[in-house]
DRENDO-1510 file (C-alpha; in Angstrom, 1 decimal, always signed):
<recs>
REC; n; res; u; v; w
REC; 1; UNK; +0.0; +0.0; +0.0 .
REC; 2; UNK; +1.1; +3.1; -0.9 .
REC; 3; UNK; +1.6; +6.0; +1.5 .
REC; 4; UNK; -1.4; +8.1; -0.2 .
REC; 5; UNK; -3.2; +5.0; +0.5 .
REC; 6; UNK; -1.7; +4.5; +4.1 .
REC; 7; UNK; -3.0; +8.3; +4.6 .
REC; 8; UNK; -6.6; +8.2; +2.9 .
REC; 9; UNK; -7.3; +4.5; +5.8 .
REC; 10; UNK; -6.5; +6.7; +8.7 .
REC; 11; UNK; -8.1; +9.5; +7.7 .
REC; 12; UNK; -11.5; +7.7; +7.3 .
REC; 13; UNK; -10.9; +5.9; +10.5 .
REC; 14; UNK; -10.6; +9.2; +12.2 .
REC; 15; UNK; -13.7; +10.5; +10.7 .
REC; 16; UNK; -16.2; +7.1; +11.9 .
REC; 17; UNK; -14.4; +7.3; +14.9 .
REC; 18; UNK; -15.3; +11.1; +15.8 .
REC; 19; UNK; -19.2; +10.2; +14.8 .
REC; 20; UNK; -19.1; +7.9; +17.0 .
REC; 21; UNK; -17.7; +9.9; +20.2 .
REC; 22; UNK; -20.0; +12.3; +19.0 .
REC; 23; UNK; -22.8; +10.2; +19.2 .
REC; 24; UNK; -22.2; +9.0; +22.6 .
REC; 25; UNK; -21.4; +12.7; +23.8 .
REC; 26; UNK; -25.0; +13.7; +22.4 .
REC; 27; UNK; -26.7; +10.5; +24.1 .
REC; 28; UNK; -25.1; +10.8; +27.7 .
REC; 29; UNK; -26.1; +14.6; +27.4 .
REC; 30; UNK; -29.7; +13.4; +26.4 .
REC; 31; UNK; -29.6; +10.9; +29.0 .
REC; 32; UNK; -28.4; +13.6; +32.1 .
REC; 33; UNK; -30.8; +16.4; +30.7 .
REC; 34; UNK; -33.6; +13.7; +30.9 .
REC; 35; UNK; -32.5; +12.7; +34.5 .
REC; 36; UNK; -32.5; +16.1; +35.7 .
REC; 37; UNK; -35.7; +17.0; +34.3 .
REC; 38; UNK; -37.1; +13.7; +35.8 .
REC; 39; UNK; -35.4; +14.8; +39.2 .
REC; 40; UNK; -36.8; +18.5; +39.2 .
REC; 41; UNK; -40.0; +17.3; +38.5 .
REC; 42; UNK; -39.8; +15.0; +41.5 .
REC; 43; UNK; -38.7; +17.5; +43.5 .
REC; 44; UNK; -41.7; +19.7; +42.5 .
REC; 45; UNK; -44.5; +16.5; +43.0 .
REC; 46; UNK; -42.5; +16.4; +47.2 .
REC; 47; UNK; -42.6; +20.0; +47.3 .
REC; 48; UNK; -46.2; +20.2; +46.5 .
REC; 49; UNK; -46.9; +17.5; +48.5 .
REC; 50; UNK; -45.2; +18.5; +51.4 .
REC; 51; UNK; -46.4; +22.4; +51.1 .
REC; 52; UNK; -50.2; +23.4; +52.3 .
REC; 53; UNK; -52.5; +24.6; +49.9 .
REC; 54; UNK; -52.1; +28.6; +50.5 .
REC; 55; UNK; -56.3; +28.6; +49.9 .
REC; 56; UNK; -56.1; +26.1; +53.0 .
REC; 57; UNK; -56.2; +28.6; +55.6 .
REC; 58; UNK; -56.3; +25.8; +58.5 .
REC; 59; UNK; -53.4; +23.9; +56.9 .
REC; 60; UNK; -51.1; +27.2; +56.5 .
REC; 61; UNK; -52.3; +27.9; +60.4 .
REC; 62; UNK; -51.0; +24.9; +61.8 .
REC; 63; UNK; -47.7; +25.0; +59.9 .
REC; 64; UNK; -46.8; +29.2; +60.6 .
REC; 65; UNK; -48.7; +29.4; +64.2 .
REC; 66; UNK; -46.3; +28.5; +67.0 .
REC; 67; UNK; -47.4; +27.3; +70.3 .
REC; 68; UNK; -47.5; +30.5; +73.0 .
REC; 69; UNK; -45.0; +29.8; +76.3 .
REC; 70; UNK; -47.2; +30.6; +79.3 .
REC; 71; UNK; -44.9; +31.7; +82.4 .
REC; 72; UNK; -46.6; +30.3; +85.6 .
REC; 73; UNK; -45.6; +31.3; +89.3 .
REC; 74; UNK; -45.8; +28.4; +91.6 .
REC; 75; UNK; -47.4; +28.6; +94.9 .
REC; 76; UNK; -45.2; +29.2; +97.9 .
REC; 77; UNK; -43.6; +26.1; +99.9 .
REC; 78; UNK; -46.0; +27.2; +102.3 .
REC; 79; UNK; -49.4; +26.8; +100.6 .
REC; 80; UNK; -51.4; +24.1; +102.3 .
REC; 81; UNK; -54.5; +23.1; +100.0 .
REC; 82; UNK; -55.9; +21.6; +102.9 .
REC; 83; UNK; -55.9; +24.9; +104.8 .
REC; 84; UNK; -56.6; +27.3; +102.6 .
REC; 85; UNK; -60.2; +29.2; +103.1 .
REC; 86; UNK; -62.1; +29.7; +99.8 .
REC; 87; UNK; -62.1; +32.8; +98.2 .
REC; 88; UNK; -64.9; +35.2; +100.1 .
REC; 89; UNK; -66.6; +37.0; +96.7 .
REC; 90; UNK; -69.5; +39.8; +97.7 .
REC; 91; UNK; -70.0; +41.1; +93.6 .
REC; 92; UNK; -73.6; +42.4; +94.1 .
REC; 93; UNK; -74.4; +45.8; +93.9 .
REC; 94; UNK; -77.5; +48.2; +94.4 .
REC; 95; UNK; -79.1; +48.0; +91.0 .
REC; 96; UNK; -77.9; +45.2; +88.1 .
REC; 97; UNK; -76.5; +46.1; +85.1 .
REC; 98; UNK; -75.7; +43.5; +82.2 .
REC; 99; UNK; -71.8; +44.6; +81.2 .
REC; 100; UNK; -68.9; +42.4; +80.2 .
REC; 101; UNK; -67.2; +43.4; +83.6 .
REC; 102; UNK; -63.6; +41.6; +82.6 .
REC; 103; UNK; -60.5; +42.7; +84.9 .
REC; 104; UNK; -57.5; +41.3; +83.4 .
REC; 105; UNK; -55.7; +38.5; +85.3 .
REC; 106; UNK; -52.5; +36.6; +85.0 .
REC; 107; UNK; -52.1; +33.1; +84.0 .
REC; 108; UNK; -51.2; +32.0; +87.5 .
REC; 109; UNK; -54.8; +32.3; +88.3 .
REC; 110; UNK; -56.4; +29.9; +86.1 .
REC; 111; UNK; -56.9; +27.2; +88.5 .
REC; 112; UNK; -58.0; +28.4; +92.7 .
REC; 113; UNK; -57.6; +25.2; +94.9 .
REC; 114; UNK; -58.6; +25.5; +98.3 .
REC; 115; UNK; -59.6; +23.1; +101.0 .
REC; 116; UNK; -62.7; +21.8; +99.1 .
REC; 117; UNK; -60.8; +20.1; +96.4 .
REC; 118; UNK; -60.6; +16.5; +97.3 .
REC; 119; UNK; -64.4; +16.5; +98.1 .
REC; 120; UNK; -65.5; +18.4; +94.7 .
REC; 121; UNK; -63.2; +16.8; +92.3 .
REC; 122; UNK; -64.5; +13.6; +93.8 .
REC; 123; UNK; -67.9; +14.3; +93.2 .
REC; 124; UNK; -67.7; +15.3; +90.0 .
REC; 125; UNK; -66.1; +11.8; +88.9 .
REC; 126; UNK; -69.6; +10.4; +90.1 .
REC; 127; UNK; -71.6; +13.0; +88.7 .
REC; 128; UNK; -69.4; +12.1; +85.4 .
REC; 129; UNK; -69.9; +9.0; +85.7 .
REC; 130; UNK; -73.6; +8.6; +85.8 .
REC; 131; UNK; -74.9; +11.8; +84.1 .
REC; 132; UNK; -73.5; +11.8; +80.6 .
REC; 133; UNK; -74.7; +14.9; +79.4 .
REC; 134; UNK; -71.9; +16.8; +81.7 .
REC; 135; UNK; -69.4; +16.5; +79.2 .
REC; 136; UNK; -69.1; +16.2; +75.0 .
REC; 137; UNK; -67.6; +17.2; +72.2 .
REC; 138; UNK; -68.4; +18.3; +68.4 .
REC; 139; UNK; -67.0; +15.6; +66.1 .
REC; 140; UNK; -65.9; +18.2; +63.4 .
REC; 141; UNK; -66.0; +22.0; +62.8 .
REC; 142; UNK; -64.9; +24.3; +59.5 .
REC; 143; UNK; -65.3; +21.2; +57.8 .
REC; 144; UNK; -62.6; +19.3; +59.9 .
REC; 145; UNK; -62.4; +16.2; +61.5 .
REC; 146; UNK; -59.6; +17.1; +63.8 .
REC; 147; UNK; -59.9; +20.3; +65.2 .
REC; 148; UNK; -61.9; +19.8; +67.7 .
REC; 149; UNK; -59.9; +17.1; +68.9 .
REC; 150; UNK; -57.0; +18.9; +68.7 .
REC; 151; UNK; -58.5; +22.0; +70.9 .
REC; 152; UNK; -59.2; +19.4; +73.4 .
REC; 153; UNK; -55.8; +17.6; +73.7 .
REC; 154; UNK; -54.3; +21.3; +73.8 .
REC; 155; UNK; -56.4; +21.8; +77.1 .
REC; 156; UNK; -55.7; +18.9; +78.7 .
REC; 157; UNK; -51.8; +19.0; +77.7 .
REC; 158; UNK; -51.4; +22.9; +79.0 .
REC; 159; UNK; -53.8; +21.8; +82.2 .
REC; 160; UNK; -51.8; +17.9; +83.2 .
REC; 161; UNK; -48.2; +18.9; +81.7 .
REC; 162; UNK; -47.5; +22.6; +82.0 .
REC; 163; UNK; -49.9; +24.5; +84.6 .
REC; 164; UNK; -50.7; +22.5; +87.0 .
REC; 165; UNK; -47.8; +21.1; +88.1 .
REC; 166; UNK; -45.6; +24.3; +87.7 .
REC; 167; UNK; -48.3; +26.0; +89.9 .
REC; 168; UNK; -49.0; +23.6; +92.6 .
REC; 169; UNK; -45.7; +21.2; +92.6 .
REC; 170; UNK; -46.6; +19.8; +96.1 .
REC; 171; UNK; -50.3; +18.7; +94.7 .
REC; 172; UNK; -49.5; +17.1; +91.0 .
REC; 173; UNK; -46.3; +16.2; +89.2 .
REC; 174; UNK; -44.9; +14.7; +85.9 .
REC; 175; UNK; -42.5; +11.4; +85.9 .
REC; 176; UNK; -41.2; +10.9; +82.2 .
REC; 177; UNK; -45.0; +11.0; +80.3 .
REC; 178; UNK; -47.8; +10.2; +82.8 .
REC; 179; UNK; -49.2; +12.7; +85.3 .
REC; 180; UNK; -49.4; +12.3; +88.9 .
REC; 181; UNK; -52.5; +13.8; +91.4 .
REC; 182; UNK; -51.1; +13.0; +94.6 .
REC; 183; UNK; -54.1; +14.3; +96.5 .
REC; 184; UNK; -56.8; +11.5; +94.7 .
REC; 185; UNK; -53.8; +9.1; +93.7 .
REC; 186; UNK; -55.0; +9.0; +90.8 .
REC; 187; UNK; -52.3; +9.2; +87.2 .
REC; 188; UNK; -52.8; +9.7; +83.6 .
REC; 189; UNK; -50.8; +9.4; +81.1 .
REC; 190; UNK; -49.6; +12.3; +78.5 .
REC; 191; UNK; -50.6; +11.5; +75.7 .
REC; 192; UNK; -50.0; +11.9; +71.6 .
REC; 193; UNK; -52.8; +13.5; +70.5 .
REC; 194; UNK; -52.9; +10.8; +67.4 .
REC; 195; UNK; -54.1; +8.2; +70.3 .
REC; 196; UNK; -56.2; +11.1; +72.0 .
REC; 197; UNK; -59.8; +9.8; +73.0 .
REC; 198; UNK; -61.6; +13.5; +73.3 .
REC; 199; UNK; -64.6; +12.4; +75.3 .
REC; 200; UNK; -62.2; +10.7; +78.0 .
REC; 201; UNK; -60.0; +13.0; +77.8 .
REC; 202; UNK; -62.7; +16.0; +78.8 .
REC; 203; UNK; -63.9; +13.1; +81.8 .
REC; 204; UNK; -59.9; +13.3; +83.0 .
REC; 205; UNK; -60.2; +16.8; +83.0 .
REC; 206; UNK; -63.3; +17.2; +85.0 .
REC; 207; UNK; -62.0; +14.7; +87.0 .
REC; 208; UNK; -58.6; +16.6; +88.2 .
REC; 209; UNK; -60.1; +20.1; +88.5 .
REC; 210; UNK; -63.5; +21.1; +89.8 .
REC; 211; UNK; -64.0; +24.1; +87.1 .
REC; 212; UNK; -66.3; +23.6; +84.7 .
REC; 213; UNK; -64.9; +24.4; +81.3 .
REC; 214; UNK; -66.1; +25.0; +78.0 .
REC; 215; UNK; -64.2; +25.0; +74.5 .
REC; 216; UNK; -65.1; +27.5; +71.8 .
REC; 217; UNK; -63.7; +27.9; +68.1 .
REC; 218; UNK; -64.2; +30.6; +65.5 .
REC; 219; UNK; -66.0; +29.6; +62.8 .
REC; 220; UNK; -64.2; +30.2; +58.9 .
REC; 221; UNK; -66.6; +32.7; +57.9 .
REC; 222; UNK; -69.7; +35.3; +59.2 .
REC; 223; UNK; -73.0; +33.9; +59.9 .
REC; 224; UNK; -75.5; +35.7; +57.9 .
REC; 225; UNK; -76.4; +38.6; +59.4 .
REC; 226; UNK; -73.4; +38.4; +61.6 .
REC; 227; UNK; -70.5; +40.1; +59.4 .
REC; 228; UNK; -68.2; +41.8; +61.6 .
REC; 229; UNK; -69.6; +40.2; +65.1 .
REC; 230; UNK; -66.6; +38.4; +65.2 .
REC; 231; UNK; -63.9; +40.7; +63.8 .
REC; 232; UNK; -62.3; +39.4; +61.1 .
REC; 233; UNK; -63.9; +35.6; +61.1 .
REC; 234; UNK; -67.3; +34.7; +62.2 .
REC; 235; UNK; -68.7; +34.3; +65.2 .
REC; 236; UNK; -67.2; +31.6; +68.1 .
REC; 237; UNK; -69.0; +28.4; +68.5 .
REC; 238; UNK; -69.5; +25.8; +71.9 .
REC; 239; UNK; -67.2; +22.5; +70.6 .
REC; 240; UNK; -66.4; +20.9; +73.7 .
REC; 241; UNK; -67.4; +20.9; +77.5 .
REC; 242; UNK; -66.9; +19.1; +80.7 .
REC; 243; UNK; -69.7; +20.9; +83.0 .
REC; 244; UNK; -70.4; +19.0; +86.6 .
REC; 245; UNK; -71.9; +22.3; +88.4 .
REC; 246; UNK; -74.3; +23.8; +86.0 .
REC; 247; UNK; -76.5; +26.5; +87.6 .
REC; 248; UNK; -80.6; +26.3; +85.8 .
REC; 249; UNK; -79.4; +24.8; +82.3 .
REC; 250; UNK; -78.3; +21.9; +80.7 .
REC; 251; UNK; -74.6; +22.1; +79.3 .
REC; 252; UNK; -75.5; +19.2; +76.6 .
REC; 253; UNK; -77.7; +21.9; +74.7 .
REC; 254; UNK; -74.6; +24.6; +74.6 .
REC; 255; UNK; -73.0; +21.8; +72.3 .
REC; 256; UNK; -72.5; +23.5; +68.7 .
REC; 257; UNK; -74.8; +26.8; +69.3 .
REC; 258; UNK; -73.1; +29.9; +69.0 .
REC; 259; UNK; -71.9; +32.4; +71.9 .
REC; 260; UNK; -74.9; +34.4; +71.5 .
REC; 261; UNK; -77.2; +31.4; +71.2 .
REC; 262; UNK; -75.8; +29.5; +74.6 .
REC; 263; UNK; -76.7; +33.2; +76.1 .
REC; 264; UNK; -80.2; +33.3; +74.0 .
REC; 265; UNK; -82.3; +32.6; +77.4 .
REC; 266; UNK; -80.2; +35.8; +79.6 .
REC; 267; UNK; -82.0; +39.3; +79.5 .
REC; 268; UNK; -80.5; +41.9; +77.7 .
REC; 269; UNK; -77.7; +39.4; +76.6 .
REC; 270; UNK; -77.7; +41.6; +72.8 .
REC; 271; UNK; -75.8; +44.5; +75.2 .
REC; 272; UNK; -73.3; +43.2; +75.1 .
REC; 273; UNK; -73.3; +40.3; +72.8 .
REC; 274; UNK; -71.5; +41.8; +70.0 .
REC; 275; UNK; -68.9; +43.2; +71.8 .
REC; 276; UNK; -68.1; +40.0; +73.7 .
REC; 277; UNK; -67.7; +38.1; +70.0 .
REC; 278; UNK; -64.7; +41.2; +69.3 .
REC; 279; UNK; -63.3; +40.5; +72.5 .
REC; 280; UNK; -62.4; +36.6; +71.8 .
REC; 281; UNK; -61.4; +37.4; +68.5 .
REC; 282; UNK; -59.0; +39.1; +70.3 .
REC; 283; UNK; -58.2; +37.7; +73.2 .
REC; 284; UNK; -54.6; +36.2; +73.7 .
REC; 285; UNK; -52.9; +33.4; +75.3 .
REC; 286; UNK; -51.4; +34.3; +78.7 .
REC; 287; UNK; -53.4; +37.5; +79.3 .
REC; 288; UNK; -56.7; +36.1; +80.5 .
REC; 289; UNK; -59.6; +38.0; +82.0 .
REC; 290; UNK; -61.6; +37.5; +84.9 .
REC; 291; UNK; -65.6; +38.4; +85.9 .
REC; 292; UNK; -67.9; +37.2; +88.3 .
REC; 293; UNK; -71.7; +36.3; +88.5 .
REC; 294; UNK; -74.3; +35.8; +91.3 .
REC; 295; UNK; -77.6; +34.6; +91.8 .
REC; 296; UNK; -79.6; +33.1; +94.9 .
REC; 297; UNK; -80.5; +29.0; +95.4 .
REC; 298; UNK; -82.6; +27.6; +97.8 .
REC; 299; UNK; -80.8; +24.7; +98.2 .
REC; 300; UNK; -77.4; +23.3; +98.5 .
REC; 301; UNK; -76.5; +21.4; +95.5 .
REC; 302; UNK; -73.9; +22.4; +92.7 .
REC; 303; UNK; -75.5; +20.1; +90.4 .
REC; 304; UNK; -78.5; +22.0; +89.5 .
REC; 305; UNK; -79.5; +21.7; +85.9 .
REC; 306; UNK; -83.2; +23.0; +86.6 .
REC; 307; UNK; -84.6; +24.6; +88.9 .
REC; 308; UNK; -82.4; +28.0; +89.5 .
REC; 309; UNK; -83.5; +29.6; +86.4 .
REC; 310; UNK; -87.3; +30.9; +85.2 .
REC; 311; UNK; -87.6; +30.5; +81.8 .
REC; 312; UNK; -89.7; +31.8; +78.9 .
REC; 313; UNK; -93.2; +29.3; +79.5 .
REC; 314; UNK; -92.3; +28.1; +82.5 .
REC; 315; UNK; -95.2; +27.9; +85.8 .
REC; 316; UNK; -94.2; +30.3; +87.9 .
REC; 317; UNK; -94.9; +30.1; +92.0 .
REC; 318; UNK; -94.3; +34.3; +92.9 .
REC; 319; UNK; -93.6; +34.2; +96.4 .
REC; 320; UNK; -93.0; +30.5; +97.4 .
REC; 321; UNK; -92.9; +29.6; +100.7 .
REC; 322; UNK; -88.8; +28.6; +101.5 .
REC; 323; UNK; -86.9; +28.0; +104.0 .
REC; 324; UNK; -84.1; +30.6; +104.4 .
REC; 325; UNK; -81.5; +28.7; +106.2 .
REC; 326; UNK; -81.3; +26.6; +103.3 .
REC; 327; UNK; -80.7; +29.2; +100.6 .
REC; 328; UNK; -76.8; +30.0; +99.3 .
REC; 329; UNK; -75.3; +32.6; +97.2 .
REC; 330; UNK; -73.9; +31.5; +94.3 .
REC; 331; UNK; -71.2; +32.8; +92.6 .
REC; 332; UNK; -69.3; +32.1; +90.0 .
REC; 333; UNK; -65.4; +33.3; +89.2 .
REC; 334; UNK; -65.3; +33.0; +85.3 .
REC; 335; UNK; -62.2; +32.8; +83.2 .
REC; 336; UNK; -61.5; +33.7; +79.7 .
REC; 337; UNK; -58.5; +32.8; +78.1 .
REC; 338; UNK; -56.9; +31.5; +74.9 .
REC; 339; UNK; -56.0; +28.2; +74.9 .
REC; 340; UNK; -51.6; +28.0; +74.1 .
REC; 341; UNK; -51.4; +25.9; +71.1 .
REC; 342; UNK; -52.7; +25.9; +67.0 .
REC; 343; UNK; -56.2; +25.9; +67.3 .
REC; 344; UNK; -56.8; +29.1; +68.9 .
REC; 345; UNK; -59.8; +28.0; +70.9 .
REC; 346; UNK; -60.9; +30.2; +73.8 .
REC; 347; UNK; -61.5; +28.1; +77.1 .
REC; 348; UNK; -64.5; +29.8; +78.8 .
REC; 349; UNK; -63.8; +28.3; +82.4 .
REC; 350; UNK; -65.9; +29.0; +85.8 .
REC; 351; UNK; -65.3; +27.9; +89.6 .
REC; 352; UNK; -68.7; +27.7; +92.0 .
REC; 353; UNK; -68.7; +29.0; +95.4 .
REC; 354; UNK; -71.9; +28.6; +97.8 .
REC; 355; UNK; -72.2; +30.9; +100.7 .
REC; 356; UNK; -74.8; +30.0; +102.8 .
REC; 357; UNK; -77.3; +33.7; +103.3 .
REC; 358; UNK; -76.5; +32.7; +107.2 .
REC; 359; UNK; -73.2; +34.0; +106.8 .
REC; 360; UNK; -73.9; +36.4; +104.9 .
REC; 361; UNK; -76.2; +38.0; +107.3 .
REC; 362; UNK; -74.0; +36.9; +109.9 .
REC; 363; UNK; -70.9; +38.9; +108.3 .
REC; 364; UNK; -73.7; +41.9; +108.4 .
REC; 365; UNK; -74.1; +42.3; +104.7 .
REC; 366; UNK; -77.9; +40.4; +105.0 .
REC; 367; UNK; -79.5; +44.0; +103.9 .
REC; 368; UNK; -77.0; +44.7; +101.0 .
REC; 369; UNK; -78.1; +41.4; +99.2 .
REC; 370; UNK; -81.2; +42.6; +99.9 .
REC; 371; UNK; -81.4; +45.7; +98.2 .
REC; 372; UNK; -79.0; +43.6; +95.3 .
REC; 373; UNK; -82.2; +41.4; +95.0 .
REC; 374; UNK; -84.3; +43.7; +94.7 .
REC; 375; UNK; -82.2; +45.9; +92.4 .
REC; 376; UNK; -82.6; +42.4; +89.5 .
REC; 377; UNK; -85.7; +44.8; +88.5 .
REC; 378; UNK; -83.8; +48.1; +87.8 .
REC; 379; UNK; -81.0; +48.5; +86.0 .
REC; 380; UNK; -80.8; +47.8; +82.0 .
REC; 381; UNK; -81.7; +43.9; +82.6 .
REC; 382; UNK; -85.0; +44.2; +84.3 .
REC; 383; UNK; -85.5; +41.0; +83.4 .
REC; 384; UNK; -83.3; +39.3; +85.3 .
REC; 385; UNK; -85.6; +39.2; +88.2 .
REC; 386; UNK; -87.8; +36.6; +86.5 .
REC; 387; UNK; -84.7; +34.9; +84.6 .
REC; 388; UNK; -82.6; +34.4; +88.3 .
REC; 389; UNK; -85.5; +33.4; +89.9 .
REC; 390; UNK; -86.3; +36.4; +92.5 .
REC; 391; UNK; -89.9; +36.4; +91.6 .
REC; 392; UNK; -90.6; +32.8; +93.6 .
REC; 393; UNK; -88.3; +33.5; +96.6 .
REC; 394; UNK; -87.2; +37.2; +96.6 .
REC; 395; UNK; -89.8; +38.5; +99.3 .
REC; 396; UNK; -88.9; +35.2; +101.5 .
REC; 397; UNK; -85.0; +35.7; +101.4 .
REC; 398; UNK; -85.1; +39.7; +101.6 .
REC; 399; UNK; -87.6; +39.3; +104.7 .
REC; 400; UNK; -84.7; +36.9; +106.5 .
REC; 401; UNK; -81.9; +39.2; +105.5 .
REC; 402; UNK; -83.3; +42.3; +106.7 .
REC; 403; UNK; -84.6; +40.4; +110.2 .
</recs>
């Protein structure tokens, strides 16, 4: 072979051999550009996966709202539960008048133990136990299943795990994840709210402290008729409840009504209705509020769910023939706060005291109540005569406190 030939082989050689590297070059490139768009789309399908929907307004709450740290004080080394005299509350005036009357508070307070704790709390798990309309819970609300559930395990994890035993260390404890009441000897554990059972988790609650609570949750959007009640949202609605001292009502038909429905029966409620909607919206965790109520029994129970209250179409005995020296004042010191956690539900909580009107007219104060009773007819809730039941015993009772 000559060495034109010799030159004209390698040249074609060179030539198939530079397709070829070419085509390999343009297949590996094909084949990484294919990967990678495989990959981003991947990438994209997790991220949209793992993302909330932004027009799923409860999704994108639980994932931006943090949990709210609560500082609580504990009680002195010297606090004694067993020694401790219940709190003496006198709220009546001269004349009634409906108003909001909230003084602001500090988280410490949420709970007041005193020496009748043992004997209440016991109670109530009886009065649990056999009246089942003393506690219950919505299955769903704003069109989820959880929610509610969630409110609830929130309570009873701020109530069991952080508050109660930071505030009375010699009365309840943690040990690794159970709680521990060393007063009832009674433990429960602290739990996941995946395993959370609502219903016994609101009997545990009732169970441990002896104030009645209820759970309430803004609803997505206004009401009809309602726009602006509620601030921004709509109006707050009853979800949840463990209730073992009602005073004239039963707490199974709060269940689902709305703030202004659960106070439909209470003179004069529109007042103020409105304005106690914009307060929840507003309302924060750690900064709760305080107010009290009163009204007259003629008995001694705490469990009352008829009988304390005159409503619309019921008979009516005006002037009933009592017996005095049976008869309490009632009070009760009610709590609003928001609940630390996602949900943002308000816990609408309330302790009941019973004075018996023998110490009250022994402590001289007989004709103040008096003229307080009497003054359910004046004011801007006239109503509340009827409505608090002064029309059956009112003459009886003012007649022994005045004597």
């Amino acid at each position: 072979m000559t060495l034109v030939e010799i030159l004209v082989v390698l040249a074609i050689a060179a030539v198939v051999a530079g397709c070829r590297i070419g085509l390999l070059q343009h297949r590996t490139h094909a084949h990484r550009a294919n990967n990678d768009k495989n990959n981003d789309a991947s990438e994209k399908g997790r991220l949209l996966q793992s993302a909330p929907d932004p027009s799923d307004k409860k999704a994108a709450a639980e994932k931006t709202s943090p949990s709210t740290h609560v500082e609580i004080e504990s009680m002195p080394d010297t606090f004694n539960w067993e020694t401790t005299t219940p709190l003496k509350l006198r709220p009546f005036k001269p004349r009634y008048h409906i108003t909001m009357g909230l003084q602001t508070d500090t988280p410490s307070n949420l709970i007041v133990i005193d020496r009748n704790y043992r004997d209440r709390v016991l109670s109530r798990h009886d009065i649990l136990g056999s009246e089942p309309r003393t506690f219950g819970v919505l299955p769903s609300f704003n069109d989820s299943p959880v929610i509610v559930r969630d409110a609830v395990h929130e309570l009873y994890t701020y109530l069991l795990r952080d508050y109660l035993p930071a505030r009375y260390p010699s009365m309840f404890h943690t040990t690794e994840s159970v709680f521990h009441n060393t007063v009832t000897g009674t433990h429960y554990p602290l739990m996941n709210h995946h395993d959370l059972d609502p219903l016994q988790t609101l009997k545990v609650i009732g169970e441990t402290v002896e104030d009645d609570m209820f759970l309430l949750l803004q609803q997505d959007n206004p009401t009809p008729g309602s726009e602006g009640a509620g601030g921004e949202g709509g109006e707050h609605t009853a979800v949840a409840f463990v209730c073992c001292h009602p005073a004239g009502f039963d707490p199974s038909e709060k269940l689902g009504k709305l703030l202004k429905d659960v106070h439909g029966p209470v003179p004069a409620y529109e007042k103020i209705g409105p304005s106690m909607e914009r307060y929840f919206a507003r309302l924060e965790a750690g900064k709760p509020v305080k107010r009290v109520n009163w009204s007259v029994q003629t008995h001694g129970r705490l469990f009352a769910p008829t009988g304390n209250h005159v409503y619309e179409g019921d008979a009516v005995q005006v002037d009933e023939d009592i017996n005095p020296n049976d008869a309490n004042l009632r009070v009760e010191l009610q709590t609003l706060t928001r609940v630390p956690g996602n949900t943002r539900a308000i816990l609408f909580s309330f302790k009941t005291y019973l004075y018996p009107l023998t110490d009250i007219k022994t402590e001289g104060l007989g004709p103040q109540l008096a003229d307080a009773i009497e003054g359910l007819k004046e004011g801007n809730a006239p109503g509340m005569w009827v409505y608090k039941g002064g029309v059956r015993w009112g003459k009886a009772v003012c007649e022994f406190l005045r004597s």
